[in-house]
N, C-alpha and C positions, 0 to 999 in steps of 0.2 A: 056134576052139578046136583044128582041128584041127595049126593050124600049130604052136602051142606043145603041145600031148601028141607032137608028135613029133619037135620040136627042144632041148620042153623052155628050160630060160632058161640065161642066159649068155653069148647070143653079143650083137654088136652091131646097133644097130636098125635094119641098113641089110639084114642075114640074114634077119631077119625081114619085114621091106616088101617081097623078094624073092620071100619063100615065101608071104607074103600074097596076092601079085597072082598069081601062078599059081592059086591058089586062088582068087579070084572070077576069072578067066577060065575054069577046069574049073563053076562055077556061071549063067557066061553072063553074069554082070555088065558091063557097061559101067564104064569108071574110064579117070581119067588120074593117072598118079603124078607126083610133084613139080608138081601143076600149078599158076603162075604165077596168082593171085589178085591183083585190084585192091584197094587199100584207099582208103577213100572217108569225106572226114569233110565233112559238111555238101555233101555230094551234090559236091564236087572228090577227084577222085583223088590221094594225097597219097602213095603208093607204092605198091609189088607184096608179096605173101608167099606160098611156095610154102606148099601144103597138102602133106602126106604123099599122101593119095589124095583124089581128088572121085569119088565115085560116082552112077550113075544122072544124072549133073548135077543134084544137090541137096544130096549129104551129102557131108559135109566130114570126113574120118577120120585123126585124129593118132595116131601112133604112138611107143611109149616101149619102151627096155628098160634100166627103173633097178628098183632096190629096190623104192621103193613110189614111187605118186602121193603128190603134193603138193597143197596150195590151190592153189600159182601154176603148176604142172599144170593143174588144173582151170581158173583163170581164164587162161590162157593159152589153153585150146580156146574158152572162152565169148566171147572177146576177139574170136576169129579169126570164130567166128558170126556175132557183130554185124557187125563190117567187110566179112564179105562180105557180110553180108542175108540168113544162111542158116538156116532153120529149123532144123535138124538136125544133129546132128555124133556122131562114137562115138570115145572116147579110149582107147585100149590099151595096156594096159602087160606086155609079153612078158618083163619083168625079174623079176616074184619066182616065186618057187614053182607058184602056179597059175596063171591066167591071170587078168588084172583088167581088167574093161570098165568105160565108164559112158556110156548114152546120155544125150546131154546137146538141149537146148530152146534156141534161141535167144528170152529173154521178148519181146524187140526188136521181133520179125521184122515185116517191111512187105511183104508179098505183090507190093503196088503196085507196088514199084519195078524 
């Protein structure tokens, strides 16, 4: 929240993934940005896709700065959950007026694997 009350929207999402990660490192977070994900269909890896941030190494954090989310917004973050196996994810969108979040559930998730 506090990246957008103090940049406010408008700029592009790459301003905002900047001033994010300064911001969970002032909170001691662990993350790696742009990190190289495997995607895996029927347990073969069938390419990579960068996440915006992986944090804690478990949550998967997309970042936007449009107008408003979209469905294939949303199924675009849920999409990423599955392929990696990941419980967890938080979609942000730094583009309209306030700030719009939405934690999101992988229903998927295989702890197992």
């Amino acid at each position: 929240m506090t990246v957008h009350n103090t940049l406010g929207n408008g700029f592009q999402e790459v301003i905002y993934q900047r001033a994010l990660a300064i911001e969970m490192e002032l909170a001691g977070l662990s993350f790696e940005r742009e990190f190289e994900m495997p995607i895996f269909y029927r347990n073969r890896q069938i390419g990579t896709r960068r996440v915006d941030f992986f944090v804690e190494e478990k949550v998967s954090v997309e970042t936007k700065a449009i107008s408003a989310l979209t469905n294939t917004d949303f199924a675009q973050a849920i999409n990423y959950l599955e392929a990696y196996n990941l419980e967890i994810g938080l979609l942000i969108n730094f583009g309209e007026n306030s700030l719009k979040f939405k934690r999101l559930t992988n229903k998927k998730y295989r702890p197992e694997l």
